[in-house]
VODREN-412477 format. One line per field, with one value per residue (C-alpha): residue number from 1; residue in three letters; x, y negated, z negated. Coordinates in nm, 3 decimals, m for minus. Layout:
palum <- NUM:...
zati <- Ala:...
xx <- X:...
yy <- Y:...
zz <- Z:...
END
This chain:
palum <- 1:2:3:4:5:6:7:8:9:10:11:12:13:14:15:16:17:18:19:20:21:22:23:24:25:26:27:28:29:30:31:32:33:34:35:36:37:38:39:40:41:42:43:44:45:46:47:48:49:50:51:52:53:54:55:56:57:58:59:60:61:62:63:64:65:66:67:68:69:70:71:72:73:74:75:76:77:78:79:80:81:82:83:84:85:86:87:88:89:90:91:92:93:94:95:96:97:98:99:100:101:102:103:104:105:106:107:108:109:110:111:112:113:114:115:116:117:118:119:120:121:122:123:124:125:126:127:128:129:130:131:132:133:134:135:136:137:138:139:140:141:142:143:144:145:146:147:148:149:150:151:152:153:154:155:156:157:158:159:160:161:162:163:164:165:166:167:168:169:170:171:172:173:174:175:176:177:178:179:180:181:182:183:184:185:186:187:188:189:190:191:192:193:194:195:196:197:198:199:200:201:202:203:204:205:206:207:208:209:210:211:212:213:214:215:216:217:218:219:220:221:222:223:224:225:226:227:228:229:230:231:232:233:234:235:236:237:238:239:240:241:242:243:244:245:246:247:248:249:250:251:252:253:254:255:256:257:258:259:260:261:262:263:264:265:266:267:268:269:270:271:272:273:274:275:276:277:278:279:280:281:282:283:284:285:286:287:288:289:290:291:292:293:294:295:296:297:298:299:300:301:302
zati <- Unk:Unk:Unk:Unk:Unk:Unk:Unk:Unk:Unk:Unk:Unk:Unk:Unk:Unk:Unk:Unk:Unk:Unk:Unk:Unk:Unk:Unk:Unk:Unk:Unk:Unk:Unk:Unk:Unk:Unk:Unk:Unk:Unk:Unk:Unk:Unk:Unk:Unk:Unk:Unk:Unk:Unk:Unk:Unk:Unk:Unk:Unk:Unk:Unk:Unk:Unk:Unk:Unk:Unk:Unk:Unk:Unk:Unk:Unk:Unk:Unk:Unk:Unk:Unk:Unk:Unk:Unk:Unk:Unk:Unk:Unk:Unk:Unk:Unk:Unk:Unk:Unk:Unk:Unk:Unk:Unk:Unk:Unk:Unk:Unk:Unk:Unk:Unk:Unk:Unk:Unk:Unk:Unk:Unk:Unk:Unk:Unk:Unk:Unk:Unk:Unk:Unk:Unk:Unk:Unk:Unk:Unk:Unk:Unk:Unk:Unk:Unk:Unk:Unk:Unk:Unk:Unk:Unk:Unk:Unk:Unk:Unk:Unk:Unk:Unk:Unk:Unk:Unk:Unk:Unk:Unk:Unk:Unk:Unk:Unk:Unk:Unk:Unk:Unk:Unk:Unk:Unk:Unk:Unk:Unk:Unk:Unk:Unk:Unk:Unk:Unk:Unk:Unk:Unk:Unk:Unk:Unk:Unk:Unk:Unk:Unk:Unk:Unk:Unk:Unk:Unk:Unk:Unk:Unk:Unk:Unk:Unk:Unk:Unk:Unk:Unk:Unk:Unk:Unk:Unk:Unk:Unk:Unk:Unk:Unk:Unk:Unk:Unk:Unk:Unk:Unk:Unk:Unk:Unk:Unk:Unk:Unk:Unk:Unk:Unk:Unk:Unk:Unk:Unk:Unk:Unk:Unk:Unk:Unk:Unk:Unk:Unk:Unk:Unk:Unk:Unk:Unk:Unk:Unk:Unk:Unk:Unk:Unk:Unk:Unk:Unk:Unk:Unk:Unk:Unk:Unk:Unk:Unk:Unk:Unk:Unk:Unk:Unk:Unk:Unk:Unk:Unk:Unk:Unk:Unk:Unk:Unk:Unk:Unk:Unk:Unk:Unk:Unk:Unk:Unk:Unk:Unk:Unk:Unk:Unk:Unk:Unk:Unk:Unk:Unk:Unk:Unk:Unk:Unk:Unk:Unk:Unk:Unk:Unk:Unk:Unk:Unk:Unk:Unk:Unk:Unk:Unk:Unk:Unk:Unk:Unk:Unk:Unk:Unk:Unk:Unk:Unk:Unk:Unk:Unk:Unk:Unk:Unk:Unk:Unk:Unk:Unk
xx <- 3.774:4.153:4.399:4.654:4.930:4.673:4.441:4.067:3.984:3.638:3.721:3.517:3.551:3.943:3.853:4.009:3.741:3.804:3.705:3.420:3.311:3.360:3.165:2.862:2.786:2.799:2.574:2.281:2.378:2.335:1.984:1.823:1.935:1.742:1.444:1.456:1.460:1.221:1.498:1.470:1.810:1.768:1.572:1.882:1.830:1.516:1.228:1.009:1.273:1.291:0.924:0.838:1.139:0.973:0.637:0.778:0.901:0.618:0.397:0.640:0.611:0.241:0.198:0.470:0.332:m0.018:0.129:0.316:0.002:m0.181:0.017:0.053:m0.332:m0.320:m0.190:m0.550:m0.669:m0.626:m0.959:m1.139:m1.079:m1.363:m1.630:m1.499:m1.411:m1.068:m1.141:m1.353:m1.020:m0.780:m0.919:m0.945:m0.597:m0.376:m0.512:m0.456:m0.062:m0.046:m0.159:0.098:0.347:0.306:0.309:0.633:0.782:0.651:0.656:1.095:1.135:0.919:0.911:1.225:1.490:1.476:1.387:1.696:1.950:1.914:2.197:2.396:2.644:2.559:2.786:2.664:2.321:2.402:2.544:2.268:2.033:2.236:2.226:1.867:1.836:2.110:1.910:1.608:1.751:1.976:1.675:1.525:1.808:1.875:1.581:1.378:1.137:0.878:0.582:0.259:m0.067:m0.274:m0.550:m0.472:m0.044:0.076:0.352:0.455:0.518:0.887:0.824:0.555:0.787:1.045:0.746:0.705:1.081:1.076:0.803:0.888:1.239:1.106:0.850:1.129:1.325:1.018:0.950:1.275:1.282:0.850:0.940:1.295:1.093:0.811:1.083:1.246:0.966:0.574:0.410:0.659:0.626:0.278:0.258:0.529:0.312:0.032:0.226:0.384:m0.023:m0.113:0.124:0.103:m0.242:m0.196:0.106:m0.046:m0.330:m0.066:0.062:m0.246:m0.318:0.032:m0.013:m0.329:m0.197:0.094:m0.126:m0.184:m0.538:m0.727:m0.698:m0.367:m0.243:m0.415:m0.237:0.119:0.055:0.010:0.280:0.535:0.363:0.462:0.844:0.692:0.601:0.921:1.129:0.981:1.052:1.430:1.442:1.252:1.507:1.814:1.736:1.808:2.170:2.192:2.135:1.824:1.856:2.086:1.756:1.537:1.737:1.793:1.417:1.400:1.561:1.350:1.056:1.238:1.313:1.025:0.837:1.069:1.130:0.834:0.557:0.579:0.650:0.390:0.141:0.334:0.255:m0.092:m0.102:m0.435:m0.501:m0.738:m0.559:m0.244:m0.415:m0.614:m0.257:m0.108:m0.307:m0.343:0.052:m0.008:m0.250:0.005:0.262:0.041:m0.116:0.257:0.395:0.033:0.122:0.504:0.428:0.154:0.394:0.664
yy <- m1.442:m1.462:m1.526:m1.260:m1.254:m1.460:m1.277:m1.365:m1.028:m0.963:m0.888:m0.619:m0.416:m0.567:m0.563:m0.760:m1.060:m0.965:m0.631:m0.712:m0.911:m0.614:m0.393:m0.644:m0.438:m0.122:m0.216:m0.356:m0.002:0.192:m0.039:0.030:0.423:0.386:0.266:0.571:0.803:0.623:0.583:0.343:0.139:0.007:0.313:0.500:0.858:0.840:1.130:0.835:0.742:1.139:1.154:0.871:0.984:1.337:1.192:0.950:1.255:1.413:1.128:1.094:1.442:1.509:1.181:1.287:1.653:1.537:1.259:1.509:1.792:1.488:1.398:1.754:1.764:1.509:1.756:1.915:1.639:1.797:1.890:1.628:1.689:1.927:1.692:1.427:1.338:1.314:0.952:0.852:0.979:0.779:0.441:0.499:0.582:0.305:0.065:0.294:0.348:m0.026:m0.074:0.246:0.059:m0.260:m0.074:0.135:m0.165:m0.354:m0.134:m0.072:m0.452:m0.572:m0.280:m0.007:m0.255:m0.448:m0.194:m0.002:m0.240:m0.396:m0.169:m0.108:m0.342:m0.498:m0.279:0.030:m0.083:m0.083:0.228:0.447:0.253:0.323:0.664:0.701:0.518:0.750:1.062:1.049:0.944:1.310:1.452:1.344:1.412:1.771:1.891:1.699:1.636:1.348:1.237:1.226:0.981:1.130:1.390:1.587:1.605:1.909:2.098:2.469:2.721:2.656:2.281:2.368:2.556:2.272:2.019:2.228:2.262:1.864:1.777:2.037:1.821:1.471:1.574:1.666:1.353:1.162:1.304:1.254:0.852:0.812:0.998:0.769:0.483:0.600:0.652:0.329:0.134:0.271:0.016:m0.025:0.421:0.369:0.118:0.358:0.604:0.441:0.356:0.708:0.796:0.573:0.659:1.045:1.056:0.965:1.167:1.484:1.450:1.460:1.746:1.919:1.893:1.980:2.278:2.422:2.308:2.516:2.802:2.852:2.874:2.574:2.811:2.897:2.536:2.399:2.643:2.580:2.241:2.203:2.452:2.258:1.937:2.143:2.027:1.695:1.792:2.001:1.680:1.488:1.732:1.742:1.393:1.388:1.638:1.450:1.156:1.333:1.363:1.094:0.712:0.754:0.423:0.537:0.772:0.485:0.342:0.615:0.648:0.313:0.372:0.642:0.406:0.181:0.422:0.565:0.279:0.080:0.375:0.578:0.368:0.014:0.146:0.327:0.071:m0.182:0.049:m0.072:m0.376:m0.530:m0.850:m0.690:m0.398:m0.595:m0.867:m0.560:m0.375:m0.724:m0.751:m0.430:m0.453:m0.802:m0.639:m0.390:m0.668:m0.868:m0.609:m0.493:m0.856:m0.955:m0.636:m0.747:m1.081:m0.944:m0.683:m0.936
zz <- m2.815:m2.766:m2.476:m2.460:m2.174:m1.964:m1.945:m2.194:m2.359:m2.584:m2.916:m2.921:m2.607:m2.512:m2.145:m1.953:m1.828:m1.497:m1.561:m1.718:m1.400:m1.185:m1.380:m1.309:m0.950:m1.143:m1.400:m1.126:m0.946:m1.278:m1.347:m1.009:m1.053:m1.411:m1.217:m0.964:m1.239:m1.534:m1.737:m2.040:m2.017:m2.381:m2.530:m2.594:m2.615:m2.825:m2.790:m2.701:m2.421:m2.319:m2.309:m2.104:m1.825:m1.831:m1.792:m1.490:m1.299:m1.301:m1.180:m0.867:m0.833:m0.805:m0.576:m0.372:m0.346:m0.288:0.016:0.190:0.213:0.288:0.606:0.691:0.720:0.999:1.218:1.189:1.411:1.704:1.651:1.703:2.130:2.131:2.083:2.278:2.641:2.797:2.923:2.579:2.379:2.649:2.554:2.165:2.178:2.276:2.101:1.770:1.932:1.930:1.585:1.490:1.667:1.468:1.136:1.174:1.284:0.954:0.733:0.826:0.826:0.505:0.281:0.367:0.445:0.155:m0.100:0.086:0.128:m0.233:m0.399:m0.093:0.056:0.433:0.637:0.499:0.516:0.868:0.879:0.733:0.994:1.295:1.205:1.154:1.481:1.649:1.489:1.659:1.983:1.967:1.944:2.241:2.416:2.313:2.244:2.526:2.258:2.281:2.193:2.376:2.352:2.629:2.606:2.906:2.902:3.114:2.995:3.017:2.771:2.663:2.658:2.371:2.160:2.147:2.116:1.755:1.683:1.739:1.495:1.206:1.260:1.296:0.956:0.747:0.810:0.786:0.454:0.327:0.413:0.273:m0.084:m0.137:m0.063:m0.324:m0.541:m0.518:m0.502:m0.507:m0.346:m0.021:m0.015:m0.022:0.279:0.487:0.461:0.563:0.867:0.923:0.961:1.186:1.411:1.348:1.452:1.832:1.831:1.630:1.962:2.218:2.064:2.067:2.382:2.523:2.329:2.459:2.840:2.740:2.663:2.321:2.231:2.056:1.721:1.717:1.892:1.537:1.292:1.476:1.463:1.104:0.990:1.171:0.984:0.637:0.706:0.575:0.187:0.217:0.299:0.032:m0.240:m0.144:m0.158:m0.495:m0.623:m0.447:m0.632:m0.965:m0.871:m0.593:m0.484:m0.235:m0.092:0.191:0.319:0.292:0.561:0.729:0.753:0.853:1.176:1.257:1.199:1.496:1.715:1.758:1.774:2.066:2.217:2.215:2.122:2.286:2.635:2.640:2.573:2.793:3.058:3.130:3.345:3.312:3.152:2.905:2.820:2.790:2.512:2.354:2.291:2.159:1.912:1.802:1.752:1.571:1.303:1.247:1.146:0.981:0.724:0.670:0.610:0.369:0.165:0.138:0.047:m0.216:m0.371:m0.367
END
């Protein structure tokens, strides 16, 4: 080591030791890409190395494929209002929003968040949530889109065909934010989509029903549903291929703030709505369970 013209320079590389310190946030940037994409950051270029990153790939690949047409197959639950009554379905379902609720909320805090914001800095951590946020709001607003949890919502023909616009939408940006997460980190893609289920299964209901009020029959209300539930696996795979070229961790965020907005703004109102003592400490802890199972399986991965 040697002092030259004040500044310290390594014999070997000559860069400057401020240089070298700046190049620290590239290297933890270039070591959590690595990660994304089963790289080997001390394997070199070796067939072993090249093996193992092929092999990687195609692990994320089939579990992504298989979670997406897995989701998508919720929409199929629809179903399940033939057998039972209107008023049997109305009580099993809040509860089940409150617990959906709960793990959106969890699973953006404990597992997204983190896993998003670890190679980005704060303010455009803040950014990418804003705008998943901001997202799902404009589609409210423009496409008067929204979710329903009751077994006998009214709605008209038109309002049916934006209902399915609005999901094939809101399951391709889902998709997107589950598969970065899985990429980024397994176990936290695992728990968001474990969330993302619980709460599309009261929603995929209310869509059901608002189709058939609409007047599509029961068969074809079931087939629409689950083709606009396809956007999902289609989502994942361009964020599976995105990551090949890209940092993901943005679109875990992003995905993040649709997990918020759609539970403050969808979800807890609705189950706030009820004002019985009962029904108010039933829905509370539902919504607590939700936290809690999301927090335990934080705190296990951790």
């Amino acid at each position: 080591m040697r002092i030259t013209g004040g500044w310290r320079r390594d014999t070997e590389s000559g860069c400057p030791e401020e240089e070298l310190a700046g190049n620290q946030q590239h290297r933890r940037l270039a070591r959590r890409k690595a990660e994304v994409h089963g790289w080997g950051l001390d394997s070199g270029f070796s067939t072993a190395s090249l093996a193992a990153k092929k092999e990687s790939h195609i692990d994320n690949l089939i579990w992504i494929v298989i979670g997406g047409f897995l989701m998508s197959a919720i929409a199929l639950v629809g179903s399940v209002t033939v057998v039972l009554k209107p008023a049997t379905l109305d009580r099993l379902l809040l509860p089940f929003v409150s617990l959906a609720a709960g793990t959106l909320i969890g699973g953006a805090l404990f597992h997204m968040i983190p896993e998003g914001s670890a190679a980005l800095d704060p303010l455009v951590t803040g950014v990418w949530l804003a705008a998943g946020f901001v997202t799902f709001l404009g589609l409210e607003l423009f496409l008067h889109w929204h979710h329903s949890h009751s077994s006998e919502p009214t709605g008209r023909k038109p309002v049916t065909y934006l209902i399915l616009i609005g999901d094939a939408v809101h399951n391709f940006l889902g998709g997107l934010g589950i598969a970065s997460t899985f990429l980024i980190n397994p176990a936290a893609g695992v728990t968001a989509w474990v969330a993302a289920a619980a709460h599309e299964v009261p929603q995929e209901l209310g869509d059901f029903g608002i189709l058939v009020r609409g007047g599509f029959p029961r068969r074809s209300a079931l087939l629409w549903n689950f083709l606009s539930a396809l956007t999902f696996p289609l989502g994942a795979l361009v964020a599976y291929f995105a990551a090949q070229q890209f940092e993901v961790s943005g679109l875990v965020l992003f995905g993040a703030g649709n997990f918020i907005y759609i539970a403050a703004s969808d979800l807890v109102p609705e189950i706030k709505a009820n004002k019985s003592f009962r029904a108010a400490a039933t829905h509370f802890g539902f919504f607590s369970v939700g936290i809690a199972l999301t927090l335990c399986l934080a705190m296990w991965n951790a």
